[in-house]
C-alpha positions as CSV (number, residue, x, y, z in Angstrom):
1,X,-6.2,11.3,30.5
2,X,-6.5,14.8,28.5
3,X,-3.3,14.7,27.4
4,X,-3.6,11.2,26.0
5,X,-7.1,12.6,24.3
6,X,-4.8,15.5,22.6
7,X,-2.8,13.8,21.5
8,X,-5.0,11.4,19.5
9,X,-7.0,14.0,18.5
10,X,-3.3,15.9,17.3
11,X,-2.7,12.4,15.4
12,X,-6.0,12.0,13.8
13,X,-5.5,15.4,12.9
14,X,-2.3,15.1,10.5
15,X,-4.0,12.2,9.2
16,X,-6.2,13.8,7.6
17,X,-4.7,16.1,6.5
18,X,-2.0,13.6,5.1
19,X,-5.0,11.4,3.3
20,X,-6.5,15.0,2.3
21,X,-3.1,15.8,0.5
22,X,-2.7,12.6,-0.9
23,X,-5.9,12.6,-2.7
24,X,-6.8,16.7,-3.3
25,X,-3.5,18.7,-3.4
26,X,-1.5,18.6,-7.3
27,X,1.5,17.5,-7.6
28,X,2.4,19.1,-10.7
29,X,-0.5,17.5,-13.4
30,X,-1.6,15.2,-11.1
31,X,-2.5,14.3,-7.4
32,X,-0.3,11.8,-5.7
33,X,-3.0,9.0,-5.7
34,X,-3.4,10.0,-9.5
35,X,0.0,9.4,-10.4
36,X,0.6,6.5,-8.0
37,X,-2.5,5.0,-9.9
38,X,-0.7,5.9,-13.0
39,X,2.5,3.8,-12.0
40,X,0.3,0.7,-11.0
41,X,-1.4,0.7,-14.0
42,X,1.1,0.1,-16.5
43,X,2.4,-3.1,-17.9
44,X,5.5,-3.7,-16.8
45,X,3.7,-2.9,-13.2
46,X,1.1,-5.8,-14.6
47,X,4.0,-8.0,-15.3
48,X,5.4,-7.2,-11.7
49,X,2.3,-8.8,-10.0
50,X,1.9,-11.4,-12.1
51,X,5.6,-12.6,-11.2
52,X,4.6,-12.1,-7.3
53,X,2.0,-13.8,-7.5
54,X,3.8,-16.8,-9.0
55,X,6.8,-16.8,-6.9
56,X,4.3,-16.4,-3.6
57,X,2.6,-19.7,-5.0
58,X,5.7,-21.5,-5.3
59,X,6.5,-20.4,-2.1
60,X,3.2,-21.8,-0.4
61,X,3.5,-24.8,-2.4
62,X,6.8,-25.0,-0.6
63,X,6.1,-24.6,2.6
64,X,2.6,-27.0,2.7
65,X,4.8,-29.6,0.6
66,X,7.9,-29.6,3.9
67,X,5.1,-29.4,6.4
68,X,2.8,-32.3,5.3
69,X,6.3,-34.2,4.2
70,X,7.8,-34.2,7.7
């Protein structure tokens, strides 16, 4: 039973400080949520989604449209 506790404890541990990193610590001009936010918010990143999003409806449409039409 300890060692079960330590072990969480050991895993909530690293992450923290993994989210702690990932928000506070620079990597180079920027932290890595910064620049991940950077990536997301560009265009062709826009243009990406938008094209998922179509393609996912499609996909439902799909699906509904063989499982109704059976």
């Amino acid at each position: 039973m300890i060692r079960r506790a330590v072990a969480t404890a050991v895993e909530l541990a690293v992450l923290l400080l993994a989210a702690y990193t990932f928000f506070f610590v620079q990597v180079g001009r920027r932290t890595a949520y910064e620049h991940l936010k950077a990536i997301f918010s560009t265009q062709p990143a826009h243009e990406a989604a938008d094209d998922f999003e179509s393609a996912g409806r499609e996909l439902k449409d799909k699906v509904v449209d063989e499982a109704t039409h059976r």
